[in-house]
N, C-alpha and C positions, 0 to 999 in steps of 0.2 A: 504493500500500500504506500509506496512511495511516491506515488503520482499524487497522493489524496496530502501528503502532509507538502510537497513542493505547493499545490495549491492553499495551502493554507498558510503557507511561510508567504506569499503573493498578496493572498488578501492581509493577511496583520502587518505590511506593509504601508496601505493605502489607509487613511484615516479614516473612521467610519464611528467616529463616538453620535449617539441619540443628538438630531438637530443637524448633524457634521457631517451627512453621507455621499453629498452631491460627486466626490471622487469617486465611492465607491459604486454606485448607481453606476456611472457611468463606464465603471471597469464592468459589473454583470451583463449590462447591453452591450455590450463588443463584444465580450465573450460569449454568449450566446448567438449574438448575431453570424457569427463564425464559423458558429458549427450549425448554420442552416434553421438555429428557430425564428420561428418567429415571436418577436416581440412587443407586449403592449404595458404604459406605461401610465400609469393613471394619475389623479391629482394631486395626490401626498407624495407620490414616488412608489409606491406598490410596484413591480415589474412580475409580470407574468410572461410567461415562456414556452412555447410549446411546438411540437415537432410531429407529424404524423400523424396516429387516430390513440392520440392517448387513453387509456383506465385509470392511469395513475399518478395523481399529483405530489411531488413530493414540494414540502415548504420547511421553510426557513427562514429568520429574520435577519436581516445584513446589519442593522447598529448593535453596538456595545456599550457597554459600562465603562468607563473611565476611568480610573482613579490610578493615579501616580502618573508617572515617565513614559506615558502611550505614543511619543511622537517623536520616532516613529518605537513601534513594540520590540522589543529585545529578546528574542527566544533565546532560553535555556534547553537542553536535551538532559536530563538523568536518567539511564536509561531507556526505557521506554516512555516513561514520563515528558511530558510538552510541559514547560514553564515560561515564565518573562519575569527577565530581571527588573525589580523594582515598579511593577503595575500590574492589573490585572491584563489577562492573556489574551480574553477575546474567544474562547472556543466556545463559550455561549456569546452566540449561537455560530461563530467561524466556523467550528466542525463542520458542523452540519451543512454549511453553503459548501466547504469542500467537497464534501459526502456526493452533495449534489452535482456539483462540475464534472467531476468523476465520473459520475450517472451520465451526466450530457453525453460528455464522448462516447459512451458506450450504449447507448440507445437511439431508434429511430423511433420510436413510439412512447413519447414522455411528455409532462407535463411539470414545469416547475414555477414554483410563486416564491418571491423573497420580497417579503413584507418591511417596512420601515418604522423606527422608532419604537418597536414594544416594547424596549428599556424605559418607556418615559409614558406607560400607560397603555400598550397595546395599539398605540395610533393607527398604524396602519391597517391591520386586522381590522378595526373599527369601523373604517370607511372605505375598507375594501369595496366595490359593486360589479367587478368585471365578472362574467359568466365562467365557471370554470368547466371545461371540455370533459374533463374525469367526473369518474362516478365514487373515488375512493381519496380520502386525503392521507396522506402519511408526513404529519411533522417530526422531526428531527431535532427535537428543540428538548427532550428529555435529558435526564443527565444520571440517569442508571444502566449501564448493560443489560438484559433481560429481563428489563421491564416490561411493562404493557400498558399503556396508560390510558384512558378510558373516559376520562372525569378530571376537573379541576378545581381550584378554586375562584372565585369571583373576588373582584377588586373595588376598593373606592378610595381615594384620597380625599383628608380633612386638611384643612390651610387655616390656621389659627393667627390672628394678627393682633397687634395694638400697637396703636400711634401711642407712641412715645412720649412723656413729661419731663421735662430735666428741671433739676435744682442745682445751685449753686454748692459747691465743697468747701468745707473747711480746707482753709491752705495748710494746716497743719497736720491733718488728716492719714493714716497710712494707705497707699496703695500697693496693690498686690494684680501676680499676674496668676492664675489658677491652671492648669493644665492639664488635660487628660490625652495621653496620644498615645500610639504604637498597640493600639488595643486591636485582638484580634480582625474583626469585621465580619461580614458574612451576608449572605443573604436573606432579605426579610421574609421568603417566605421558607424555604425549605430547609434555613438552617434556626428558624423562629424555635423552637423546641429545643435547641442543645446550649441550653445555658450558657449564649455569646455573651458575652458583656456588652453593655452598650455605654461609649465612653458619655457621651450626654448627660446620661441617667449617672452617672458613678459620678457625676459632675454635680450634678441637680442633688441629690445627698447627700455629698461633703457641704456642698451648697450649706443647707437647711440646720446643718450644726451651727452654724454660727450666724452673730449677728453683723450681715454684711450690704452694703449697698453696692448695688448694679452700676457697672459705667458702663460697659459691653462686652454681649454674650455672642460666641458662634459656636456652631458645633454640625458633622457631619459631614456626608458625603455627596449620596443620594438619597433619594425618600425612601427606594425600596434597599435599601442597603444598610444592614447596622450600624451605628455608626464608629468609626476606628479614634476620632480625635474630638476636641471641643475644648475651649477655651474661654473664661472668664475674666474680666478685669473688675477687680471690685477696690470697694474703700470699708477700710473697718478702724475703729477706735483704739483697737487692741492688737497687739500682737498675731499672725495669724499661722495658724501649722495644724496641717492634716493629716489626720490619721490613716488615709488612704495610699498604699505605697504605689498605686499606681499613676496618683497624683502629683505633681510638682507645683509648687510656688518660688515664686520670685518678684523681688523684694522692688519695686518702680519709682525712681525719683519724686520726691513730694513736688507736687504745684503740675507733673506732667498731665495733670489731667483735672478738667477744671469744675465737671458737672458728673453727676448722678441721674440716674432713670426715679425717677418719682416710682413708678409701680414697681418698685424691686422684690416687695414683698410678697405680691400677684403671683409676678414672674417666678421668681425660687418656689414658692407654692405647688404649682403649674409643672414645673421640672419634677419636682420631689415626687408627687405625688398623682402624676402620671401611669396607666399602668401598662407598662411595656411587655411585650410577648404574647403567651399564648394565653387565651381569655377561654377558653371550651375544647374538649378536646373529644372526636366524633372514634369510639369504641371499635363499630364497624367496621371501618377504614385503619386506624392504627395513626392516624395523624389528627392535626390540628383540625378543629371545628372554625375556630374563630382563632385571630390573631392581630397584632394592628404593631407597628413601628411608626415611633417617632427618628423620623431619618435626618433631620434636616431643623437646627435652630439659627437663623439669620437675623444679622442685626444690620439693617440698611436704609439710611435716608430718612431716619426718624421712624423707622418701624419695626419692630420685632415682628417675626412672622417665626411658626412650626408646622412643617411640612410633614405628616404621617400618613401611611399605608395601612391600609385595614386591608383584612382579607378574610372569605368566609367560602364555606361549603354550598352554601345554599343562601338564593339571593335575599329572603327573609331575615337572617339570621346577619348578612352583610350591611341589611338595609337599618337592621336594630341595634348594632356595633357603630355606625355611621353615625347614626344621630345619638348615642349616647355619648360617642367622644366632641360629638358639637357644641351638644348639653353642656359638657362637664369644662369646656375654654371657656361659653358665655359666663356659666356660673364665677370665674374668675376674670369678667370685666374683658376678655377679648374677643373677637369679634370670628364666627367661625364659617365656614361655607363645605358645604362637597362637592366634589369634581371628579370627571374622569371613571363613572359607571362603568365597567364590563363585567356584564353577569358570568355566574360560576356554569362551567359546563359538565350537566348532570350526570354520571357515570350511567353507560347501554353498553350493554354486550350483541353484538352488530356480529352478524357474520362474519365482515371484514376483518374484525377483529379476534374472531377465533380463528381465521385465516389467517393470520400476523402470527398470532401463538402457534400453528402448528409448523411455520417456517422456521420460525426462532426457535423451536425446540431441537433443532437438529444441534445447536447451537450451544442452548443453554436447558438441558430438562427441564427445569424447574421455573422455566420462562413462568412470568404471575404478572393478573390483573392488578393496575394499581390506581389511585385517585392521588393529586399531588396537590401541594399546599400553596400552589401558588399560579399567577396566571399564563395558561396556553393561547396561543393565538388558535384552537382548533375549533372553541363552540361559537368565538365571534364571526369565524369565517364559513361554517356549515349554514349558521344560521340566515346569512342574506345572502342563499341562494335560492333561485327559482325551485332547482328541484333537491332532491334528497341525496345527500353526499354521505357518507360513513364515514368518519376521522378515527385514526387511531394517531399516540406520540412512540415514539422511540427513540434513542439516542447513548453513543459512546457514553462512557463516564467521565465525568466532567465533575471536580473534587474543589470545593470553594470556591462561586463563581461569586461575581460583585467584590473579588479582594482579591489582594495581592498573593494570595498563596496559591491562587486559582491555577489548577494540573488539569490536565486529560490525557486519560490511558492510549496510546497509539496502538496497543491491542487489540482494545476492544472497538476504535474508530474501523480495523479492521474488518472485527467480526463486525460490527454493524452495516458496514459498506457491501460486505456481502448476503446479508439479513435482506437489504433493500433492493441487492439486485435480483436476489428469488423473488420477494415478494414481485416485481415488476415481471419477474418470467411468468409468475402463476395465473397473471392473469392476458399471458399472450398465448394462453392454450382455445 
């Protein structure tokens, strides 16, 4: 499979962060164009693809997560192991477009979609409306070997703001600089259950010990991202030192800073007492019911704003975690909204989908249905089609995505590369 990882060394070359993919777009339209598909391109940047009398669409999303020294990506080899030095790597979802380039050359009868931005909400999926030629979806956007994936969770982001008050400081006053960083990270949804830390929150507790006033707060990454760092500049009376060793302070010239946030008390409140991770947990399934991340605290232009990710099994249950995190910023004098809806896609056992399992079993016995805790581009895009499509996910193992530890096994990119090309044979009978 060294075809499949040269094209992926190609694409983690070309910039393609959520917002940033006009490069990358325009390397999938060449290269398609190439090899004889045809291409159509629609208003957000969706690019769909397709060659001959396809069955089988395989998709993909072309933007990434960010964070660190992405420009350009630094692959590390360990092994069989895929790394980047000093940022995340990009094989969510890069695999997966490789997976698929792969497939290009090796098919006359295919179908491909690589959708845009669903690092930043599923955008593209969302307003997807091109008609798709296949009868069968197959995303690549999973991040287990021998999975099956079926079902997901549904999304909603809450944006919590307050315009800002400042008061005057005592010029005598201590200032201090609070710091929480190098903290693992992870992703908000599938790594919400393994007790990441969230520098924020370990920020917003040391916070609440003491009696301190706010001059300015940031902290995070991405919304849908734990967050790895966060920082505080505060004034306090007294001497200050925490108990937290994964915290640093440092000690800032008196007079360097001349005002305080009036709602500091709201604010540390807000922080403390937030409640991060998992909120329900669905027995059935083995994973999260309900979950929500605070990814994101900004302080800009006189406004504090908190950017979190809620996430739910079932749109009921998303829509009641929604408005209780609304609730719970008004009650603390900030002003809250939601945004960015996509519903959970319900777990159906589909033929296609026991057709996925009996190819993958050659593979892996113990191939298993599974539901994941976080969002697929597969029920936004079956659902606004005219007719009835069957989506099943699958995908390489893909080990810490949204951080900088982020690996993917070149074995299993392997075996999954050839998972996809049975499955596209099974249905040229």
């Amino acid at each position: 499979m060294e075809s499949i990882l040269e094209h992926f060394k190609a694409i983690t070359a070309i910039p393609r962060c959520s917002y940033h993919t006009t490069k990358m777009k325009e390397y999938i339209c060449e290269f398609a164009h190439s090899l004889g598909f045809g291409v159509h391109e629609d208003h957000v940047g969706n690019i769909l693809c397709h060659k001959g009398a396809p069955q089988v669409c395989l998709q993909a999303h072309y933007d990434m997560v960010c964070i660190g020294n992405t420009h350009p990506i630094e692959i590390v080899m360990e092994g069989t192991l895929v790394k980047a030095k000093n940022s995340t790597l990009g094989a969510d979802n890069g695999m997966g477009m490789a997976i698929m380039f792969w497939a290009m050359e090796h098919n006359e009868n295919l179908e491909c979609l690589f959708t845009v931005d669903e690092e930043v909400g599923l955008i593209g999926a969302m307003q997807f409306r091109l008609p798709l030629k296949s009868s069968y979806l197959l995303n690549l956007d999973a991040e287990e070997e021998g999975e099956i994936y079926i079902g997901c969770a549904g999304g909603m982001d809450v944006i919590a703001s307050l315009k800002l008050q400042y008061m005057p400081l005592d010029e005598e006053i201590k200032l201090y600089e609070i710091s929480a960083f190098n903290f693992t990270g992870g992703h908000s949804g599938v790594d919400i259950d393994k007790k990441i830390p969230s520098a924020i929150k370990a920020l917003g507790y040391e916070l609440l010990k003491h009696e301190v006033l706010l001059v300015s707060l940031h902290g995070g990454e991405r919304r849908n991202a734990i967050p790895k760092s966060a920082t505080a500049i505060v004034a306090s009376k007294t001497p200050l030192h925490v108990e937290d060793t994964r915290l640093h302070v440092k000690s800032l010239e008196k007079g360097s800073h001349t005002k305080y946030i009036a709602q500091s008390s709201s604010i540390i409140k807000a922080l403390g007492a937030f409640a991060q991770g998992v909120r329900e947990w669905d027995r059935e399934l083995d994973i999260p019911s309900m979950s929500i991340n605070l990814g994101i605290v900004s302080d800009f232009e006189g406004v504090l704003r908190f950017d979190c990710a809620a996430r739910a099994m079932d749109d009921e249950n998303l829509a009641i975690l929604a408005h209780e995190t609304v609730a719970f910023f008004k009650a603390l004098g900030f002003d809250a909204v939601q945004e960015g809806w996509h519903g959970a896609w319900k777990p159906e056992m589909t033929l296609f989908a026991q057709r996925v399992q009996g190819v993958m079993k050659e593979f892996y016995p113990h191939a298993t249905f599974k539901a994941i805790h976080a969002g697929l581009e597969c029920g936004e895009l079956i659902m606004r089609q005219a007719k009835k499509i069957e989506a099943v996910s699958i995908g390489p193992t893909i080990r810490y995505p949204h951080s900088q530890r982020e690996e993917c096994d070149m074995n299993s990119v392997s075996n999954t590369a050839f998972i996809v090309q049975n499955i596209i044979n099974t249905y040229k009978e």
